[in-house]
C-alpha positions as CSV (number, residue, x, y, z in Angstrom):
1,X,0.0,0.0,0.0
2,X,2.7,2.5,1.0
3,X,4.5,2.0,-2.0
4,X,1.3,2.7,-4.3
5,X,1.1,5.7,-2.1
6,X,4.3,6.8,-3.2
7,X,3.9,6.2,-7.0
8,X,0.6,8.0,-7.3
9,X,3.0,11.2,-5.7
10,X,5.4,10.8,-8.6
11,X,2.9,10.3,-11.2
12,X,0.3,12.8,-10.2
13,X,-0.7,15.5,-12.9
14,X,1.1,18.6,-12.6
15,X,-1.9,20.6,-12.0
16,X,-2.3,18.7,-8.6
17,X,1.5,18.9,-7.6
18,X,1.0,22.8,-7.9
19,X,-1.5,22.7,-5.7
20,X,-0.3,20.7,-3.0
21,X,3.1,22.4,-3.5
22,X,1.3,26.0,-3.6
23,X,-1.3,24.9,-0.3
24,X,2.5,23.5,1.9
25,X,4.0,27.2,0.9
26,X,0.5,28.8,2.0
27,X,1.0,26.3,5.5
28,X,5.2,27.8,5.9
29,X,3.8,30.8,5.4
30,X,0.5,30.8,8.3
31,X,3.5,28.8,10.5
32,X,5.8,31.7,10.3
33,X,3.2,34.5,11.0
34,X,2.4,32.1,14.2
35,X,5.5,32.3,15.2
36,X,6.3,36.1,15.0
37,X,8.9,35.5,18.0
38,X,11.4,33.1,16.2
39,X,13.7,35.9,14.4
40,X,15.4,35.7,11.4
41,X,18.6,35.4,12.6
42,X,17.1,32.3,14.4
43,X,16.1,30.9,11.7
44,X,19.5,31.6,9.4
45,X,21.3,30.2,12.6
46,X,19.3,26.8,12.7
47,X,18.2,26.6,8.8
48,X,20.0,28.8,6.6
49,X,17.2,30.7,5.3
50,X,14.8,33.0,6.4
51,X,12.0,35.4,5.8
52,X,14.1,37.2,3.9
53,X,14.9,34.7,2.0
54,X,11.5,32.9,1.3
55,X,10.5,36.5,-0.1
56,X,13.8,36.8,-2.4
57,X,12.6,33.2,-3.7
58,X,9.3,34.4,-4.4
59,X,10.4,37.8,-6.3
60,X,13.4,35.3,-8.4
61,X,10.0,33.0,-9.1
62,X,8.0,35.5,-10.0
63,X,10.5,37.4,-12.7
64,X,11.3,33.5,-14.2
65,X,6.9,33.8,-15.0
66,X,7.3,37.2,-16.7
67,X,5.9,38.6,-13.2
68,X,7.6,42.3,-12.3
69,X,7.4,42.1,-8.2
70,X,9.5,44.3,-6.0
71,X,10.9,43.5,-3.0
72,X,8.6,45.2,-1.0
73,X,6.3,43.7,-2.2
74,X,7.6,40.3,-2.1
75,X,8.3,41.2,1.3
76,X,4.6,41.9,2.0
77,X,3.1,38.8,0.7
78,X,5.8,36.5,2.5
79,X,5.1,38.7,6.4
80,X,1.6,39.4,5.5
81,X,2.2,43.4,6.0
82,X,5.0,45.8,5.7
83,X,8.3,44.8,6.2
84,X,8.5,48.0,8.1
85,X,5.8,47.5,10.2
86,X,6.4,44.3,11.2
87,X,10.2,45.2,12.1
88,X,8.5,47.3,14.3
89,X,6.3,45.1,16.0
90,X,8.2,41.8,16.3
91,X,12.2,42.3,15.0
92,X,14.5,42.2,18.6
């Protein structure tokens, strides 16, 4: 059984991958904001990437799909409001 399980994940169609890849970035993404008191530099410490990071990825992604994005903006959509504001209210 747990080897058909494991077939169907390499055979799926690539509209479903996308999803389940796109709903696990959504779940980082709801886990980070949770978690507003693990820092950046915490997380570059333990994983080698961060906030920062995730919304760098998502600007370099976006540009490879002919999408312009700044990094403010990127920046926005990966800590769900300014990066400013949330400096404010969470960076130590």
């Amino acid at each position: 059984m747990l080897a058909k399980k494991l077939i169907n994940i390499f055979v799926m169609d690539k509209n479903k991958k996308i999803e389940i890849q796109s709903a696990t970035f959504e779940r980082l993404l709801k886990h980070l904001d949770e978690r507003k008191d693990v820092q950046n530099i915490d997380l570059m410490n333990l994983a080698n990437f961060c906030r920062n990071c995730l919304s760098r990825w998502f600007r370099e992604e976006a540009e490879k799909k002919g999408v312009s994005i700044s990094d403010p903006e990127a920046r926005e959509r990966i800590y769900g409001m300014p990066y400013t504001e949330w400096k404010e209210k969470y960076q130590k």
